[in-house]
N, C-alpha and C positions, 0 to 999 in steps of 0.2 A: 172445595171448601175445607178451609182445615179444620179437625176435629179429633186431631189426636197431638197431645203436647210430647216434649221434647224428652225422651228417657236415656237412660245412661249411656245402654250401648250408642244411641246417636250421639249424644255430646260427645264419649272419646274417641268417635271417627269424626269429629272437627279437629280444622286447626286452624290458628290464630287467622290464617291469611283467608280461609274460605270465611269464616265469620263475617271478616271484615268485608267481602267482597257478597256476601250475604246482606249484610244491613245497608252496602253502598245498591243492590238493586232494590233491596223494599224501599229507600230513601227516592230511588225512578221511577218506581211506583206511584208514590206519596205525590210527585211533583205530576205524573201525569194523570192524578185522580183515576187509578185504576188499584184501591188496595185489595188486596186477598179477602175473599168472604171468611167470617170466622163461626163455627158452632162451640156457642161463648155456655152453656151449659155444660156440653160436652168435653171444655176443656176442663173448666171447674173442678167436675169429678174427675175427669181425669190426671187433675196433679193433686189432691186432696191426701195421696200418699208420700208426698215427696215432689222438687223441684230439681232442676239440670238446665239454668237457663246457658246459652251460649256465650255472653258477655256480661260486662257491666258496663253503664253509659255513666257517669260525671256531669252535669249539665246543670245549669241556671235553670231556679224557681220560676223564669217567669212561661203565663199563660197561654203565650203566642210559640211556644215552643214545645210541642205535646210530645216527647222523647219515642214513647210506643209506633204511635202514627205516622209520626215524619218518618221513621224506618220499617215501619209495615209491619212489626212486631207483635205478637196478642200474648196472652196468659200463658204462664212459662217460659216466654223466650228468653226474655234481659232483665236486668237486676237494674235498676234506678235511679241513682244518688244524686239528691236535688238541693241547691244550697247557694243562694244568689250569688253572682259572680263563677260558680264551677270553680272552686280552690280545692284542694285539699287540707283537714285539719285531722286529729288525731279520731276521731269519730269517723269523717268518710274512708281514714285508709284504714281503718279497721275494718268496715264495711266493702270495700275494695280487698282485705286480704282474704275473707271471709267467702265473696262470691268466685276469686279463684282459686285460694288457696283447701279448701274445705268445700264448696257447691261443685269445681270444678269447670267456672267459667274460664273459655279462651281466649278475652280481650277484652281490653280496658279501653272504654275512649272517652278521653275529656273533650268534652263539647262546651264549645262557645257559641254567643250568636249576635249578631250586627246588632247596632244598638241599642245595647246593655247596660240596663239600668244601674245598676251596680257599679260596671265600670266607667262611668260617666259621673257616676257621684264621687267616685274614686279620683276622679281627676279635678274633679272642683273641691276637692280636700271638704267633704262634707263632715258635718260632726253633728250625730243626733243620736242619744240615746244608745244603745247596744251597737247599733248600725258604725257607732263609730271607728270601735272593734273589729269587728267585720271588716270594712271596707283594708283594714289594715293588710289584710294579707294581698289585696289587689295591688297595694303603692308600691311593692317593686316593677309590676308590669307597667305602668306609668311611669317609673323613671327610665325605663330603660326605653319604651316609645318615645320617651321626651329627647333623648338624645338625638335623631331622627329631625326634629321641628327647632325651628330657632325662636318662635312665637305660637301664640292662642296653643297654647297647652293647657286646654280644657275643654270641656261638651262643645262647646259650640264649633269645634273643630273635629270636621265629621272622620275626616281623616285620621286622623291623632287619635280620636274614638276608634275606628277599627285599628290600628297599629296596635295599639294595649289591649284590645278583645284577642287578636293573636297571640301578643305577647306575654298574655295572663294565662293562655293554655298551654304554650309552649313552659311557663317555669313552673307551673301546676305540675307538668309530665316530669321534669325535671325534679322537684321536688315530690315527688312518689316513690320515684326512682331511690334518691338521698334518705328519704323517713323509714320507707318499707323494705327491709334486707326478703323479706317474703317475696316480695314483688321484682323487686329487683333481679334474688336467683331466680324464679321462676320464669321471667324473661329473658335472663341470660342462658339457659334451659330448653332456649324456644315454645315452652310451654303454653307462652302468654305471649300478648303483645300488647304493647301504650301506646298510643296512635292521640292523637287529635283531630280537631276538624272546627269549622267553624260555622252557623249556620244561616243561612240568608230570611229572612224578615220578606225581602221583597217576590224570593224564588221558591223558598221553600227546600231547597236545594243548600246539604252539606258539603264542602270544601274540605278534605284533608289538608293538613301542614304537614 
């Protein structure tokens, strides 16, 4: 049972690649309904002095996608940034520079997941309200999937739906890289690492890209 959260000395004997290969076994976990027992009091107080979580996750607001659980995670581990579609805007990479650059997170991953409400509105060129904003930053992943399809370049092409859930995390990554000089050196640093993945609806099961 775990009941002691994550402190400094642990965080700066991680690196990028055990994280990553950390959250890829709590995610086998997740899929074969065997998570870690946690003593959820015990961690409580236990980080009530301070946090050191190991990553930050990027990921879609939606409900079928519970970031902690699906990677086996409890109190302390990972920093959370939620925001339909998983883009970056000047508020998450703040939040992104913050949990590496100053908490001393070792890895960034934008997560996507099969279909994505956001990205499906994104491709039926919705306009409603603030949402229409929003969806803006998804419409390059859309065009650049649309290259790919000669037709039904919209939701109801389940295909062309996952092609731009990819290709929305992939220019997120890219566009972190471009915004944030913080993120950037400290990747080029080995410090950190930006990874993506995408998440299955049906499996439960994450996909690196």
């Amino acid at each position: 049972m775990k009941n002691i959260a994550i402190n400094k000395e642990v965080q700066n004997g991680l690196t990028p690649q055990s994280v990553l290969s950390d959250l890829i076994e709590g995610n086998n976990r997740f899929i074969d309904n065997n998570l870690q027992a946690a003593d959820y009091n015990a961690l409580v107080k236990d980080t009530v002095g301070g946090q050191f979580p190991k990553a930050v996750v990027l990921s879609c607001i939606d409900s079928r996608v519970p970031v902690e659980q699906v990677f086996d995670q409890t109190i302390g581990d990972i920093f959370v940034a939620r925001v339909a579609g998983n883009f970056e805007n000047v508020d998450i990479l703040g939040s992104l520079e913050y949990s590496c650059a100053v908490a001393g997170s070792k890895l960034v991953l934008v997560l996507g997941h099969e279909s994505c409400g956001a990205v499906k509105a994104a491709c039926d060129g919705v306009e409603l309200g603030n949402i229409t904003a929003m969806l803006d930053n998804i419409v390059p992943a859309v065009k650049v999937a649309a290259l790919d399809f000669e037709d039904d370049v919209d939701s109801t092409n389940k295909d062309f739906v996952a092609k731009t859930v990819e290709q929305n995390v992939r220019l997120t990554i890219e566009r972190i890289r471009e915004k944030s000089q913080i993120l950037a050196d400290l990747e080029s640093k080995g410090a950190i690492e930006i990874v993506g993945g995408v998440y299955s609806l049906q499996t439960g099961k994450v996909e690196l890209l």
